[in-house]
TORTOR-905264 format. One record per residue (C-alpha): y, x, z. Coordinates in steps of 0.1 Angstrom, whole numbers, padded with zeros to 4 digits, always signed. Each point is the difference from the previous one (the first is absolute). Layout:
R     v     u     w
R     Y     X     Z
...
//
This chain:
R     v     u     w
R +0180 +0282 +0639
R +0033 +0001 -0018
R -0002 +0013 -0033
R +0037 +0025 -0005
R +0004 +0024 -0031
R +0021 +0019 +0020
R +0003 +0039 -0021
R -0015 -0013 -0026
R +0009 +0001 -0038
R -0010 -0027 -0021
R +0002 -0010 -0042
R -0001 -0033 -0008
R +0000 -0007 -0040
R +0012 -0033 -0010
R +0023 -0003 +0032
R +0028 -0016 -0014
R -0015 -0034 -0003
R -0023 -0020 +0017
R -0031 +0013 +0017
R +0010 +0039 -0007
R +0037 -0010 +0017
R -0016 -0023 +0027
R -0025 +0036 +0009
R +0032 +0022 +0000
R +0021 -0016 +0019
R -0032 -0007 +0031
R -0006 +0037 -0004
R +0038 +0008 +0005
R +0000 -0024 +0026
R -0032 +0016 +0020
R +0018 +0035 -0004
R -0009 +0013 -0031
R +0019 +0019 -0026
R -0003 -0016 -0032
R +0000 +0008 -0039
R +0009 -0034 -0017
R -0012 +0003 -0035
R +0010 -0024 -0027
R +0002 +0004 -0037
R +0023 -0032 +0002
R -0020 -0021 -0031
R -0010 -0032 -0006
R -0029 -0015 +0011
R -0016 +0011 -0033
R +0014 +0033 +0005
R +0027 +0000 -0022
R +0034 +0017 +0004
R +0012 +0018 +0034
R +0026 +0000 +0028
R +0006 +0012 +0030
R +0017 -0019 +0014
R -0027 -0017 +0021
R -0016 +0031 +0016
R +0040 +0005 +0011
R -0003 -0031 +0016
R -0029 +0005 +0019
R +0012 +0037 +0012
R +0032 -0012 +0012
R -0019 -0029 +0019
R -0019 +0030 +0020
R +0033 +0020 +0006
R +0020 -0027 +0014
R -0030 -0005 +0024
R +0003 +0033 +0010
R -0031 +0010 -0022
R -0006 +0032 -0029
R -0005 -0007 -0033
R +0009 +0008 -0040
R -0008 -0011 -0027
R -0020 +0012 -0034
R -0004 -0017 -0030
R -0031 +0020 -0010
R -0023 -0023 -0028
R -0030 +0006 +0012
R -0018 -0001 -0032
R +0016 +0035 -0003
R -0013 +0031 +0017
R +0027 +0021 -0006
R +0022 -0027 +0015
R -0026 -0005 +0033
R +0004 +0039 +0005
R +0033 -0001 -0001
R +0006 -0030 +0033
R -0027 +0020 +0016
R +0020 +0031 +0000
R +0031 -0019 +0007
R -0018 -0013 +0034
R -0014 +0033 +0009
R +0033 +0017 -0005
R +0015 -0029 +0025
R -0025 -0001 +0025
R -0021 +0022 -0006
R -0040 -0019 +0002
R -0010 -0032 -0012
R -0026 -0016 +0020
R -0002 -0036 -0015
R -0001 -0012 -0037
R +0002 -0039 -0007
R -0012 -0003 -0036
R +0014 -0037 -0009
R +0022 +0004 -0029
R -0015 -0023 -0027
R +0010 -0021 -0035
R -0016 -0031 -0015
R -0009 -0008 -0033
R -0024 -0029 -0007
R -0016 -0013 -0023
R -0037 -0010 -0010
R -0015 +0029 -0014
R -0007 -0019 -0033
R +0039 +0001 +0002
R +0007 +0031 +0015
R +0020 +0031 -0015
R -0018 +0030 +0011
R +0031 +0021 +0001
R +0008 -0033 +0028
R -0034 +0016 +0014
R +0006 +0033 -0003
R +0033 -0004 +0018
R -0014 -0017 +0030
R -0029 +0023 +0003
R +0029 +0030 +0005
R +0017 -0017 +0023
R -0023 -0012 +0026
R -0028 +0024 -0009
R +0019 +0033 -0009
R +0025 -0007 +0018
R -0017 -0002 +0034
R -0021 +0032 -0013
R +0034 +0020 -0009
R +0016 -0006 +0033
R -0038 +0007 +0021
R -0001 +0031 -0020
R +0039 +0015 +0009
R -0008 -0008 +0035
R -0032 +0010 +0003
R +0001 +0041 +0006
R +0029 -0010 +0022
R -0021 -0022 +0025
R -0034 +0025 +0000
R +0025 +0025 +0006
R +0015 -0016 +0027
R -0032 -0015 +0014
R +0013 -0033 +0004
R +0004 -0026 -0031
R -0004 -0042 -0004
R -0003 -0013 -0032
R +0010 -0036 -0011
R -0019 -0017 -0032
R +0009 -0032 -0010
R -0028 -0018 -0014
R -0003 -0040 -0008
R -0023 -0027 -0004
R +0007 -0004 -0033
R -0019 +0034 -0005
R -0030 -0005 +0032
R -0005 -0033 -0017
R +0015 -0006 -0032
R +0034 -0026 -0012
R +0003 -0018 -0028
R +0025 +0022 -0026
R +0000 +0030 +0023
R -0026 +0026 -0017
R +0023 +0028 +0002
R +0012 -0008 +0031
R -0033 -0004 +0017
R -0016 +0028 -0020
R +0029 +0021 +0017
R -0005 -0015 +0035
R -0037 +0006 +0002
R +0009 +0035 -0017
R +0020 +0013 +0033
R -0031 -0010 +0022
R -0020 +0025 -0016
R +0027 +0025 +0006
R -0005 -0014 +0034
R -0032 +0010 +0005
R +0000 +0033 -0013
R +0035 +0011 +0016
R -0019 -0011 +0036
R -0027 +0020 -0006
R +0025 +0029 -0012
R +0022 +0000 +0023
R -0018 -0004 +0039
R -0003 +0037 +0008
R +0041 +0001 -0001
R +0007 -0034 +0017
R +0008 -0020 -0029
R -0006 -0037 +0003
R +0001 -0026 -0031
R -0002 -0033 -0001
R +0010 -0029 -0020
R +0021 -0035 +0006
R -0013 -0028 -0018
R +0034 -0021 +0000
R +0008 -0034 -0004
R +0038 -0007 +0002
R +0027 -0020 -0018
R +0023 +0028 -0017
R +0013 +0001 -0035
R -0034 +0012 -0014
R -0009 -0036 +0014
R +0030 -0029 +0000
R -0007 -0017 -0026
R -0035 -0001 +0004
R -0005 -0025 +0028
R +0020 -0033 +0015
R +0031 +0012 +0026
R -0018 -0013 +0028
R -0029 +0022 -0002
R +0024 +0032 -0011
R +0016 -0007 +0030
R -0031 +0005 +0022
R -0003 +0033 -0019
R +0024 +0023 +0016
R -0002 +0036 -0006
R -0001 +0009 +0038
R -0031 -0014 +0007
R -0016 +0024 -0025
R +0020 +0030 +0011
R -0016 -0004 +0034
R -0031 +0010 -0017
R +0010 +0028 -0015
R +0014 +0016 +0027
R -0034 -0009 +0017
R -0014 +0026 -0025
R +0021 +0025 -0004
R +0006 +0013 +0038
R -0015 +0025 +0021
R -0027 -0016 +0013
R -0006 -0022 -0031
R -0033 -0006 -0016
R -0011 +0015 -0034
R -0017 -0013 -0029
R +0008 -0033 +0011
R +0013 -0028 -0028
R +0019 -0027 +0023
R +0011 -0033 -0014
R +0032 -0011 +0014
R +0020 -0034 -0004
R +0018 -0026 +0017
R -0007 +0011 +0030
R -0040 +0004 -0012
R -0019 +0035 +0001
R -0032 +0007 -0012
R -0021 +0028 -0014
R -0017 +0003 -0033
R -0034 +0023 +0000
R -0017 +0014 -0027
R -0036 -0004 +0009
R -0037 +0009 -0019
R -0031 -0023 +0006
R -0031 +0023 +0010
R -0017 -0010 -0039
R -0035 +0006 -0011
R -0021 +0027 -0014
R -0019 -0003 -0031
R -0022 +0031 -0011
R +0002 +0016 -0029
R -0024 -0021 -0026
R +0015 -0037 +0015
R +0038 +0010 -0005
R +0011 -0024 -0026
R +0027 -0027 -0006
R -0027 -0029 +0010
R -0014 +0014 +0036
R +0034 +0003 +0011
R +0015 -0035 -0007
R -0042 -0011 +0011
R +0017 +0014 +0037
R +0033 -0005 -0005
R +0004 -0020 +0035
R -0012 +0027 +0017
R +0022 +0023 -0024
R +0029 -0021 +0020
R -0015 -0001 +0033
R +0032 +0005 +0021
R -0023 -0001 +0036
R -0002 +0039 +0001
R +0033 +0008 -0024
R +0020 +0035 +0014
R +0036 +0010 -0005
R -0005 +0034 -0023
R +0025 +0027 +0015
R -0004 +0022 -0034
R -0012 -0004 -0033
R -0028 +0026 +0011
R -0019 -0028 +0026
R -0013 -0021 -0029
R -0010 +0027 -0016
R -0020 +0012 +0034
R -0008 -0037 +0006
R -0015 -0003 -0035
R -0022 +0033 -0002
R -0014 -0011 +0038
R -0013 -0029 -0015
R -0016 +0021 -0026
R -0016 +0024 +0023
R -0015 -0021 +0022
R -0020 -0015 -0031
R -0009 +0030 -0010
R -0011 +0006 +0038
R -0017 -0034 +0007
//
C-alpha cells in the first residue's frame, strides 16, 4: 500500500519550523494541498514573522506543489476562523488538521510564572481546541476529517521543569478521546503523535550526536501513518529515530468492597490486587468503568 494525499487539503500549525515544516512539506510531496501556518515566534513564543511559513510555501511551489501561508496564532479563535475560511474559500474542504504548533517555557513550578503557564496551556491546549473546533462542522459536514494531536512524554509521564507543558500535553489526550467518540458516525479519525526529534524546541537540550539521530522525518512518517484514509483512530504512537511505539491507557479489573468494609485501610489491606494488571482492559469511554464498576456491585448484591 502506498499512502498519496492526492485531493486532499491539509493545515499544519507550526509548519515553518521543524516537525510542523518537515509534515508539510511530506504532505506536499505525497500530493496534498497544504496550509503552512506559522505565527513566526520564538521558541518561547515571542514576536512574529512570516517569513518562514514563505519559505516553506515556496519550497512546495517550486516542486510543483499548492500551498499559502497564514500566520494565524492559534491561541486566538478569531484568528483560527479566519485561516479556516481562507482555506475553504481556496479549496474549498479541509480534510486533515495537523495540530503541532507549540511554545516552551520551563521552569520548576516552585519557580514558575503562571502567566509562563497560562501561556503554554493556550497554546498547546487551546490552541489545538481552537483550530479542532473551526474545522470541525467542516469535516462532519463533509463526512470525511483526520485530526492530528500532538501530545509528549513529558505530559504521559512527566519532565523535570515541564508542568505546564506536560499538563498541556496530557490535556489534548483527553480531547482525544472525546473527539473519537464524537466524531465516528461522520468519519472523523483522531489520533495523536508522541514525538521525539531534535528541532529548536530541543537543540540545546541534548549532545549533537544524539540531535543528529533525531531528524524530524523519522517522526513525520508517523504522522502521516495517522492521519490517512485508512489510518487508525484513538491511537497515541511514539515516534523517534527511526523507533515507533504506542502508548495505551489501560484500567486493572480492581476489587469490590461492600458497603460497611469501604474504608482507607481495606483498600491499601488489597492493594496488590488493587494493581493486579493480569486481567487489566483498555476503556473505550469514560462510561465502561462506570459499567465495570456497578457489575461488580451487582453481582454482590446477587451472590
Amino acid at each position: 500500500m502506498t499512502i498519496h494525499f492526492e485531493g486532499k487539503v491539509a493545515i499544519v500549525t507550526g509548519a515553518g519550523n521543524g516537525l510542523g515544516r518537515s509534515h508539510a512539506l511530506a504532505l506536499a510531496e505525497r500530493g496534498a494541498k497544504v496550509v503552512i501556518n506559522d505565527l513566526g515566534g520564538a521558541r518561547d513564543g515571542s514576536g512574529a514573522s512570516s517569513k518562514a511559513a514563505q519559505d516553506v510555501v515556496k519550497q512546495i511551489e517550486e516542486k510543483g506543489g499548492e500551498a499559502f501561508a497564514h500566520g494565524a496564532n492559534v491561541a486566538k479563535f478569531d484568528e483560527v476562523e479566519d485561516m479556516v475560511k481562507q482555506t475553504m474559500d481556496k479549496w474549498g474542504r479541509v480534510d486533515i488538521l495537523i495540530n503541532n504548533a507549540g511554545i516552551l517555557r520551563d521552569k520548576s513550578f516552585a519557580k514558575m510564572d503562571l502567566d509562563d503557564f497560562k501561556l503554554v496551556m493556550d497554546v498547546h491546549l487551546m490552541g489545538s481546541v481552537n483550530c479542532s473546533k473551526a474545522v470541525w462542522n467542516i469535516m462532519r459536514e463533509q463526512g470525511y476529517g483526520r485530526i492530528l494531536m500532538t501530545t509528549s512524554s513529558s505530559g504521559m509521564y512527566g519532565n523535570f521543569g515541564q508542568t505546564n507543558y506536560g499538563a498541556a500535553k496530557m490535556a489534548v489526550l483527553g480531547l482525544m478521546n472525546t473527539l473519537v467518540i464524537e466524531g465516528a458516525k461522520n468519519n472523523i479519525k483522531v489520533n495523536a503523535l508522541a514525538p521525539t526529534a531534535g528541532t529548536r524546541m530541543t537543540e540545546d537540550l541534548m549532545p549533537s550526536e544524539i540531535y543528529d539521530m533525531l531528524t524530524s522525518e523519522a517522526v513525520t512518517a508517523g504522522a502521516l501513518a495517522l492521519i490517512h484514509e485508512d489510518s487508525p483512530t484513538r491511537h497515541i504512537l511514539c515516534a523517534g529515530a527511526g523507533g515507533y511505539a504506542s502508548t495505551r491507557l489501560f484500567e486493572t479489573d480492581g476489587i469490590f468492597l461492600p458497603a460497611d468494609q469501604q474504608s482507607p485501610e481495606n483498600i491499601l489491606s488489597q492493594w496488590d490486587e488493587v494493581n493486579n494488571i493480569s486481567n487489566q482492559k483498555e476503556m473505550m469511554s469514560g462510561a465502561q468503568q462506570s459499567e465495570k464498576f456497578l457489575a461488580k456491585a451487582l453481582a454482590s448484591v446477587n451472590k
